[in-house]
C-alpha positions in Angstrom: 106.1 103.8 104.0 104.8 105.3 107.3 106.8 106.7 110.4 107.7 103.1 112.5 106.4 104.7 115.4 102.6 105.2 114.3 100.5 102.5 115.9 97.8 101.4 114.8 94.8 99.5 116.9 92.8 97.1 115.1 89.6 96.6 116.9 87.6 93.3 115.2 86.0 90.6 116.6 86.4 88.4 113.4 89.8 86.8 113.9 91.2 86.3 110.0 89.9 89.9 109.0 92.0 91.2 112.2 94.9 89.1 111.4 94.9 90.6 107.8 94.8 94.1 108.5 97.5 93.4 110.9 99.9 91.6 108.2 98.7 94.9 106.2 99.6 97.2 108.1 103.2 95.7 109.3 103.7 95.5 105.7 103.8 99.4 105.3 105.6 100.0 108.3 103.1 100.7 110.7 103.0 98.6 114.6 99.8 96.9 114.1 98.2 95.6 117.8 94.7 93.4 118.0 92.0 94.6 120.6 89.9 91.2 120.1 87.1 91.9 122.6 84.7 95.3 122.2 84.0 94.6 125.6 87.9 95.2 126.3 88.3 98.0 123.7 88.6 100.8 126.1 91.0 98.7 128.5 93.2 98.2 125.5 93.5 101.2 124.0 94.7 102.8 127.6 97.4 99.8 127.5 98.9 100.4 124.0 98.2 104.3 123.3 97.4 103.7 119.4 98.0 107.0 117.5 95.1 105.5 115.5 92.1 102.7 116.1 90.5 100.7 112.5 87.4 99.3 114.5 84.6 97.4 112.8 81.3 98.6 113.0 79.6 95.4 114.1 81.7 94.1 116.8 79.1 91.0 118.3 76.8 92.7 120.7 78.3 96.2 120.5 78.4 98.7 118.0 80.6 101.5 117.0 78.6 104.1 117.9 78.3 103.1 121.8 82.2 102.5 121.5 83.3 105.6 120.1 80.5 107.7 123.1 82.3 106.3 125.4 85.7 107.1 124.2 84.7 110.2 123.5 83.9 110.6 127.6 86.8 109.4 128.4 89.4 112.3 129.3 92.2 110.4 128.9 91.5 109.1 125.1 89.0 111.2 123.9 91.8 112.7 121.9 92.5 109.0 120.0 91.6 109.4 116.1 89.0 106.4 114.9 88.4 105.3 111.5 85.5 103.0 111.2 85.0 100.4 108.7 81.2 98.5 107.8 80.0 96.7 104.6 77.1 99.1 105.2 76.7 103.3 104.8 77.1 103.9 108.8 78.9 107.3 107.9 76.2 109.8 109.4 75.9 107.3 112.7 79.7 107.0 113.6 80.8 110.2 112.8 77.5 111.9 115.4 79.6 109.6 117.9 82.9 111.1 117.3 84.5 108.8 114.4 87.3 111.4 112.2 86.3 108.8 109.2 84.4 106.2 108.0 85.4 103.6 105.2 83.1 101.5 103.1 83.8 98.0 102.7 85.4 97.0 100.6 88.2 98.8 100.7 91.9 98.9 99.4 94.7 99.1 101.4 96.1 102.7 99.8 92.8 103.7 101.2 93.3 102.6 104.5 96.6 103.4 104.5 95.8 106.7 103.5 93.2 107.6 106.2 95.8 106.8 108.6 98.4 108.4 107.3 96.6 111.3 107.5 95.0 111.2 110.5 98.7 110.5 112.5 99.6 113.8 110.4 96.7 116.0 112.2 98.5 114.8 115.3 96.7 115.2 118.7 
């Protein structure tokens, strides 16, 4: 189980695969919140200060990369730890824009779990 406090930001524009990660997540103690729209992601990760974000590589119009450059600019969250997940090799792309790690779909949940896990141990 994680620390109870580690939050966890799931940014996914495809409602059920959001939902899942959430129940997930709950599941081994993390606080699990939805950011629905890429077009709001940077709005709500200042509201809920994730220790970690799980965003989708394909998020409608956007796409990780532009995402993560402009957290990256940001002063105020540039210091947030991303882990990006696509059904397609996007490794190289996401982590030039600033991604800690990238996870090929499909995944399991010890993996996910245990890219978070270690990525709220290397702290900020």
């Amino acid at each position: 189980m994680s620390d109870a406090m580690t939050t966890v930001m799931i940014i996914e524009d495809d409602p059920q695969m959001a939902r899942m990660l959430t129940m997930l997540l709950e599941f081994e103690g993390y606080r699990a919140v939805i950011c629905s729209s890429p077009e709001r992601a940077l709005e709500c990760i200042r509201e809920a200060q994730p220790d970690v974000v799980v965003m989708d590589f394909y998020l409608g119009k956007t796409r990780a990369p532009e995402l993560l450059r402009s957290l990256r600019e940001d002063p105020e969250l540039r210091s947030i730890r991303v882990i990006v997940v696509s059904g397609e090799d996007q490794e190289a792309a996401v982590r030039a824009a600033g991604a800690e790690m990238f996870l090929l779909k499909p995944f399991t949940v010890e993996e996910l779990v245990g890219y978070i896990r270690r990525l709220s141990e290397w702290g900020c």
